[in-house]
C-alpha positions as CSV (number, residue, x, y, z in Angstrom):
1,X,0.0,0.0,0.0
2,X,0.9,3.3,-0.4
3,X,2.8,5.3,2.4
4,X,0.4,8.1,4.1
5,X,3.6,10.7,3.8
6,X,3.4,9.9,0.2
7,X,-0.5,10.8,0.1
8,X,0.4,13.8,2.4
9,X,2.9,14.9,-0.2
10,X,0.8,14.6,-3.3
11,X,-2.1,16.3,-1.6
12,X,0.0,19.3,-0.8
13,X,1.5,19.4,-4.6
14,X,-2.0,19.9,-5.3
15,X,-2.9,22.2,-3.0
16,X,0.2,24.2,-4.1
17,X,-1.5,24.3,-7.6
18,X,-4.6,26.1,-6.4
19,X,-5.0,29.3,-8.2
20,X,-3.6,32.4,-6.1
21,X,-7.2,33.8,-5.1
22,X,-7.9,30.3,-3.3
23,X,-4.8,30.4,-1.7
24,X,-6.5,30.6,2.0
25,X,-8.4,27.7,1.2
26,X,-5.2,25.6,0.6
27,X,-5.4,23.7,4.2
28,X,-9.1,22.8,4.2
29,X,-8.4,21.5,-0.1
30,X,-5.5,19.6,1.2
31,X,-7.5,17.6,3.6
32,X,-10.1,17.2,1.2
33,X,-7.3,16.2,-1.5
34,X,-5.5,13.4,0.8
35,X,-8.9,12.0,1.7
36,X,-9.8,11.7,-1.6
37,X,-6.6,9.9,-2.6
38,X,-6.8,7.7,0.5
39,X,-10.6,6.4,-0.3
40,X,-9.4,6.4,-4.1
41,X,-6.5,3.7,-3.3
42,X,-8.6,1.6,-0.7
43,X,-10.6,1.0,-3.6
44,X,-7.9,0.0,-5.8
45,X,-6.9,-3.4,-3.8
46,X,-3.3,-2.8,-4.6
47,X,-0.7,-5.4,-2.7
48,X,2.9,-4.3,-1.8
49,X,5.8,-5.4,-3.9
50,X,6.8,-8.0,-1.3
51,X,3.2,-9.5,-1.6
52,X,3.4,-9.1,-5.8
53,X,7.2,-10.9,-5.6
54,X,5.9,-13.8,-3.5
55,X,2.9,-14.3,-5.8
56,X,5.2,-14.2,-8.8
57,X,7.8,-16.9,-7.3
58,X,4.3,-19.3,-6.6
59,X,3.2,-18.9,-10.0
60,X,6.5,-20.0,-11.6
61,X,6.6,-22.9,-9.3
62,X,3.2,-23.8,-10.6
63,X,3.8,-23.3,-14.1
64,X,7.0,-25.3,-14.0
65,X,5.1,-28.1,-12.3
66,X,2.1,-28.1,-14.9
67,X,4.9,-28.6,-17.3
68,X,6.4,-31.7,-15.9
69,X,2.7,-32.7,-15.1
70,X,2.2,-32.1,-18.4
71,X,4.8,-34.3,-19.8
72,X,3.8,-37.2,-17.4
73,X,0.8,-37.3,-19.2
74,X,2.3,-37.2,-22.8
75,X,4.6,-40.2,-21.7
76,X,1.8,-42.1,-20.4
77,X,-0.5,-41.4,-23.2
78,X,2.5,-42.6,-25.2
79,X,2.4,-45.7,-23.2
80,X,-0.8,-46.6,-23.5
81,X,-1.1,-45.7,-27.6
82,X,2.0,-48.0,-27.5
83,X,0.5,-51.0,-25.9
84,X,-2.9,-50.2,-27.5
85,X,-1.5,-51.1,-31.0
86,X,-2.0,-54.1,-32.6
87,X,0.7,-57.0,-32.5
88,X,1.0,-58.9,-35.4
């Protein structure tokens, strides 16, 4: 997830881009700008990068063991075509 001083941050960069006349509104738009990002990126269902790594490293082993699974079953249905022929 996100880091709240990085949501602080970006909420004040956006407050700092409020036109000059609104300038004395900046604190109560920065509150309303960091709330709005925080309910924005609940919503998102984002995972940290440790989370996303382990998730990765599972699917590999998963994938590599569909393959060998998936060879089992060639060699086996091999086995059986092989036996299923007709001896003459």
């Amino acid at each position: 997830m996100i880091h709240v001083q990085a949501i602080d941050t970006l909420a004040q960069r956006l407050a700092a881009l409020v036109p000059p006349g609104l300038q004395e509104a900046r604190a109560d738009l920065t509150a309303n700008f960091r709330s709005a990002l925080q309910s924005g990126l609940r919503e998102l269902d984002l995972v940290t990068r440790e989370e996303f790594d382990v998730q990765r490293c599972v699917l590999l082993r998963t994938r590599e063991k569909i393959e060998e699974l998936e060879q089992q079953v060639l060699a086996l249905e091999r086995t059986l075509a092989a036996n299923a022929a007709p001896k003459h």
